[in-house]
N, C-alpha and C positions, 0 to 999 in steps of 0.2 A: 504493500500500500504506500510506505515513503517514496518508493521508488516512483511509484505512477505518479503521484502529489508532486515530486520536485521534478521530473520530467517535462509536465503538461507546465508546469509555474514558468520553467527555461525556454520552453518553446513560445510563448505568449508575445514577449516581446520584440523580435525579430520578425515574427508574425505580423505583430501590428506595424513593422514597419515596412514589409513585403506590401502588405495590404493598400497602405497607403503609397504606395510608387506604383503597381499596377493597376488601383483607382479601384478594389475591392472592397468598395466602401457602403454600407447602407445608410441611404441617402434621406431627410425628410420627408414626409410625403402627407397625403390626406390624412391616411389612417395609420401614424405614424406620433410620437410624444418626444421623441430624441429633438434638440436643437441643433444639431450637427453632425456633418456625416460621420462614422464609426466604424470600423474595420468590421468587416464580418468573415475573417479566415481563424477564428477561434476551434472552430470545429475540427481542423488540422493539429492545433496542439491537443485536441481531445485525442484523437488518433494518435500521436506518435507517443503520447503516455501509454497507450495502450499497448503498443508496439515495444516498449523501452519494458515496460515493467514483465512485460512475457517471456521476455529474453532474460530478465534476470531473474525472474523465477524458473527458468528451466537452465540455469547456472546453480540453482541451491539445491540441495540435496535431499531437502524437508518437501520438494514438489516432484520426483524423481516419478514417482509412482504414476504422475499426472503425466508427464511426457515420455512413459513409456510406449505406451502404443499413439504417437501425435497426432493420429489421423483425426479427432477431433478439435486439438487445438489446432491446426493446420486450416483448418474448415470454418472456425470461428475467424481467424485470420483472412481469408480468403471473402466470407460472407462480411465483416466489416469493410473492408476496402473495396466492395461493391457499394454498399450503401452509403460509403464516405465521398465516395465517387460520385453518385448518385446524388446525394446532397450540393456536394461542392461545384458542379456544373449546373445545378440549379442554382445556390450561390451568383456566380458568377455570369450565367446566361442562364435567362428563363427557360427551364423544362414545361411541358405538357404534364397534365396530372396522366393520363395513361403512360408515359413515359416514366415516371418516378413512379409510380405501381410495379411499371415491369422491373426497376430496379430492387424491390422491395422483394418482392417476387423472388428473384430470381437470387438473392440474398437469401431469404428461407430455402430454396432448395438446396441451396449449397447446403447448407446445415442438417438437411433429410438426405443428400448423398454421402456426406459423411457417418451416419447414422445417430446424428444429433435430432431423435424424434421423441414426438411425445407418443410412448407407448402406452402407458398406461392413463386412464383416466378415470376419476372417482367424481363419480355423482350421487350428491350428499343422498342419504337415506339407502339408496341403495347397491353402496359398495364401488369397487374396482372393475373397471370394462375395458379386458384388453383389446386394444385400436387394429384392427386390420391393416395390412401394410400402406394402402392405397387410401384410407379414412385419417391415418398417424400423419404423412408427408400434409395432405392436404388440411387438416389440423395444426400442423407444427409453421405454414407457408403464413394462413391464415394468423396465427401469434403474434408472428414475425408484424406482418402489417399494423396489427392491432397497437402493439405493442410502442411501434415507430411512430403512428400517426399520433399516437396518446400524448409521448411526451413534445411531438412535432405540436401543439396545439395547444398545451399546458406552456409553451414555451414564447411569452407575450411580453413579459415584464424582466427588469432585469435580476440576472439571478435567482427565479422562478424555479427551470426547469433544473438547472444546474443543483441547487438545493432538496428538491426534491426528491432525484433519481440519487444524491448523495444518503441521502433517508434512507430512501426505499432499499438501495443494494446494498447497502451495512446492516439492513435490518436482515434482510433477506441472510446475506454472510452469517449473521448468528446462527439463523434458524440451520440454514446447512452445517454449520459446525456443528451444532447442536446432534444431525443426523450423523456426522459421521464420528463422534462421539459412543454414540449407541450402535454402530454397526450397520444401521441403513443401510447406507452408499457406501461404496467402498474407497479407499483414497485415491484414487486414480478418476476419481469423479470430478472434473474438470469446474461444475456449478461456484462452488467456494470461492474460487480462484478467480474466476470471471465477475464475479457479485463482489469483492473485496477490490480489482483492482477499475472495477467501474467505479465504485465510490471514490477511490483516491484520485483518478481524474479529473472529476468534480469536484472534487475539493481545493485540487491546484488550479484549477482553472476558475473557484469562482469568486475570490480576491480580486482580479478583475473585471468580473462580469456583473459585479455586486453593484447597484446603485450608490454612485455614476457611474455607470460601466465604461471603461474603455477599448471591449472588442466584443464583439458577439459571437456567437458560438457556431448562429447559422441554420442551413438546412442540414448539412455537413455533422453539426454535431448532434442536434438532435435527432435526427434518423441512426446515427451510430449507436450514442445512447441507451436508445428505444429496442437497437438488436441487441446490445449485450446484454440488457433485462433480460430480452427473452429468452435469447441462448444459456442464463445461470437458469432461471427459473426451470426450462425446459432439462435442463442438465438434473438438475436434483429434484423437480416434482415429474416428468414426464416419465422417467425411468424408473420409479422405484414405485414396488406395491406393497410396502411393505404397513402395516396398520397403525407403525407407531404415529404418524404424521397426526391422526385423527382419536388417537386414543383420550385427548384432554376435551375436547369436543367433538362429538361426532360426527358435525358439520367441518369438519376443517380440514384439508385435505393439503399435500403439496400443493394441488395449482389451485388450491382456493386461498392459499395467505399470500402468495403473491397479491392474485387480484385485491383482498384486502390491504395490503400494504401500499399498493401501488392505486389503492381507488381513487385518488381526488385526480390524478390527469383521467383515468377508463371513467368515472364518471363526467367528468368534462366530454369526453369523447362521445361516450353514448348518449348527452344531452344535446351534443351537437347535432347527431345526425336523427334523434329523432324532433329537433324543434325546425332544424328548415326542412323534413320531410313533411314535419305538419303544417310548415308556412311554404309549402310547394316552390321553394324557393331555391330546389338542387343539394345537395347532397356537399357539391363544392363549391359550393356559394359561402362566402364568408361573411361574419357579420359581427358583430361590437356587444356579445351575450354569454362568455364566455365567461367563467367562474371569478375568475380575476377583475373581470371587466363589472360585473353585479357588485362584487366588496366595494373597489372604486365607487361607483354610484352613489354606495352607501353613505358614503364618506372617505375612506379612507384613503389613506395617500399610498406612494405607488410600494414604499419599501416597510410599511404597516399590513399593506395586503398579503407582499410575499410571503414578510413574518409569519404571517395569519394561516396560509397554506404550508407553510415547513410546519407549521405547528400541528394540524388535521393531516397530513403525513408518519410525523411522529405518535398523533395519538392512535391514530389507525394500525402502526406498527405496533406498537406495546400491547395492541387491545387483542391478536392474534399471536403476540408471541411467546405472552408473558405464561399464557395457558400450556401454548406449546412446548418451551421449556421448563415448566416447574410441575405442570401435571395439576394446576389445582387454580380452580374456575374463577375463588373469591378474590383471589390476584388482578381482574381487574376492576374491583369497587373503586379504587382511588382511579382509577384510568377514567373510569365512568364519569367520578366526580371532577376529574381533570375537563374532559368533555364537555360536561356543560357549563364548566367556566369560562372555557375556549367560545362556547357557542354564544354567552352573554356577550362577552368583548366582545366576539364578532359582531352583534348586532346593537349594542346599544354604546359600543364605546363612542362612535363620531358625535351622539350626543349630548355629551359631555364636555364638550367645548373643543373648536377648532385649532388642533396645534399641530405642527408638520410631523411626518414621520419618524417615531421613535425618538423625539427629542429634538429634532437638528431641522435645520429649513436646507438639507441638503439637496431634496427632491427641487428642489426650485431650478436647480443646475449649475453650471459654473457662473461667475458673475460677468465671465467675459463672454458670454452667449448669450446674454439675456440684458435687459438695456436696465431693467429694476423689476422691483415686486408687483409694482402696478400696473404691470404689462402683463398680468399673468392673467387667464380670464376666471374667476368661480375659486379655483380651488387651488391653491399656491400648492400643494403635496405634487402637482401631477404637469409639471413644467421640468422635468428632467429628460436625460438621455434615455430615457426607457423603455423596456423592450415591447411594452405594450401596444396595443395597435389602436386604438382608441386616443383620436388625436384633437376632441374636442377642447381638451384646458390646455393646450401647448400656449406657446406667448405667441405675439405676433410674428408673419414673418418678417417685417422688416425689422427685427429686433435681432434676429437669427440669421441675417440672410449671407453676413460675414464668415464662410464657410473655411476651412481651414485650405492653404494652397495646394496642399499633397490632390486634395480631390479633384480639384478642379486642373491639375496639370496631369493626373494619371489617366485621363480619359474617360468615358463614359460609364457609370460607377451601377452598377445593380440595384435598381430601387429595391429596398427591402419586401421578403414575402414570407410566405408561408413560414411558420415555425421558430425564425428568429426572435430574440427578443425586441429589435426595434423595427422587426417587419412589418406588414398586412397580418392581420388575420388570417392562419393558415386554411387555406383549402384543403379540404377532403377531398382525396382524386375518385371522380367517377369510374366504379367498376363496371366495366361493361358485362351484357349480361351471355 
């Protein structure tokens, strides 16, 4: 985990300066809150953390068991630098949503030919159903998408998604240790590994991604992200039937604490596509309704909301794990009563009088991008570089219009989109039927 941490931390900088000489910059836009363009090759140092920490984990001797037979690390390997790819040329030139499907796609298979599938599957109440070889690939492709587009879409604000999927895959890392603890998995079970050194990516990387961010992460990184979820979860819950996973609740299964741990982006996801299915409004149509985007309303400011979601991350993990690891239910009374503390702030703290996020009038942005406070329209929290896409409280543009020269000399700069944090609102790519 240091390893991936201080890799992804060395690469950022160089990065933002790449970004800015070949004009890899995500640029203001309608539905956009940043005051000035921002690197968006972040998604690269998420990458070569991932790439730096694999290598030195299969130099140590405590991971030997995991790179004896490589064929799945090799695959995990091989299926992120599709989807990094895939990201990163949407980055940089706009892809087609069936175009970043196919890479998505074609990412999960790689991981179903190396035999990174979900075989087993528990549905709650009535046990383990082992997946047909043809049911497991096209289960395990599907993950993959799910997976990608969740955090692609949770990823609006700055330091959102980064924080997050940091949550979610350290949590997840316990619960696998926890299995391989008791004999479940066996060491050579690849999940751990991947869950462990996804978090330390995110963590190196979100120092600068944290409001005010100065790089974004991208399409690039959130599509990577999004695989390496699925590929640990799929490692340690698709493969293993063994009953301890469910024994502290009967409901709880390997792929069901995932999904728990990971609800607040899959719930964003499945809110998305059934609220513009019901506003017939396409599937990949984006719009300004998105979890993030409701707190904001509320009141809150941009790096009070994040908080607010690291936090229903966190409580959502403890609330599955605490059972899972200890064996004993009333372990989460305090979790419970943690919850609806969370759920009061959430709703009734902007009440309480208007003050900027977490103490500080940082949201407001730097002072050399913005002309003053007065310039800010409604809601001073929400006048930062952030990754949000809801760009109604930005300041003026004439206030902002002094953009930094690296942009305007690197050439034509990618207006920001889907899944970044100071992009559009990410579109759901249309599956065709």
């Amino acid at each position: 985990m240091a390893v991936a941490v201080i890799a992804t931390a060395i690469s950022v900088p160089p990065l933002r300066i790449l970004s800015r000489k070949i004009g890899a910059m995500a640029q203001p836009g309608d539905r956009t809150v940043h005051a000035k363009p921002t690197p968006i090759l972040g998604g690269t140092a998420l990458f070569i953390g991932l790439l730096v920490a694999l290598a030195a984990a299969w130099r140590l001797p405590d991971f030997g068991a995991v790179f004896d037979a490589p064929g799945n690390v090799l695959g995990v390997i091989a299926a992120a630098t599709v989807i990094w790819l895939t990201g990163l040329i949407d980055d940089l030139r706009d892809v087609s949503a069936p175009a970043k499907v196919a890479g998505m796609v074609l990412a999960g298979s790689i991981l179903t030919l190396v035999g990174l599938t979900i075989i087993y599957f528990r549905v709650p109440f009535l046990g383990f159903t082992l997946l047909p070889p043809d049911m497991s690939a096209l289960i395990t492709v599907l993950w993959v998408v799910g997976m990608a587009n969740a955090v692609n879409l949770i990823d609006g604000l700055d330091g959102l998604a980064a924080g997050i999927v940091a949550i979610g895959a350290g949590s997840f890392f316990l619960y696998g240790w926890r299995l391989l603890e008791v004999g479940v998995i066996d060491p050579g079970n690849l999940g751990p590994l991947i869950a462990i050194i996804t978090a330390g990516v995110c963590l190196g990387f979100l120092p600068f991604n944290f409001n005010p961010a100065s790089i974004f992460m991208g399409d690039s990184g959130a599509l990577l992200l999004g695989l390496l979820l699925a590929a640990s979860t799929i490692a340690v819950g698709g493969q293993s039937d063994d009953p301890f996973s469910g024994q502290s609740w009967f409901f709880f299964a390997p792929l069901v604490i995932p999904l728990v741990i990971l609800g607040v982006p899959l719930f964003d996801l499945v809110f998305a596509v059934v609220r513009r299915a019901r506003n017939r409004t396409g599937v990949a149509t984006a719009d300004k309704q998105h979890l993030h985007h409701r707190l904001m309303d509320l009141g809150h400011g941009q790096r009070r909301t994040v908080v607010i979601l690291w936090g229903w991350t966190a409580v959502l993990s403890c609330f599955v794990l605490i059972p899972a690891l200890t064996s004993r239910g009333n372990g989460i009374v305090p979790i419970g009563l943690l919850a609806l503390a969370l759920l009061l702030f959430t709703l009734f703290a902007p009440r309480f009088g208007r003050y900027s996020d977490l103490g500080d009038n940082s949201d407001l942005g730097d002072n050399s991008d913005t002309a003053n406070n007065s310039d800010t329209v409604d809601n001073s929290d929400t006048v930062d570089n952030s990754d949000t896409a809801d760009n109604s409280d930005t300041a003026d543009n004439s206030d902002i219009a002094e953009a930094p020269e690296e942009a305007a000399q690197g050439g034509p700069s990618k207006e920001a989109e889907s899944g970044a944090e100071s992009e559009p609102e990410p579109e759901l790519p249309k599956l065709s039927s």
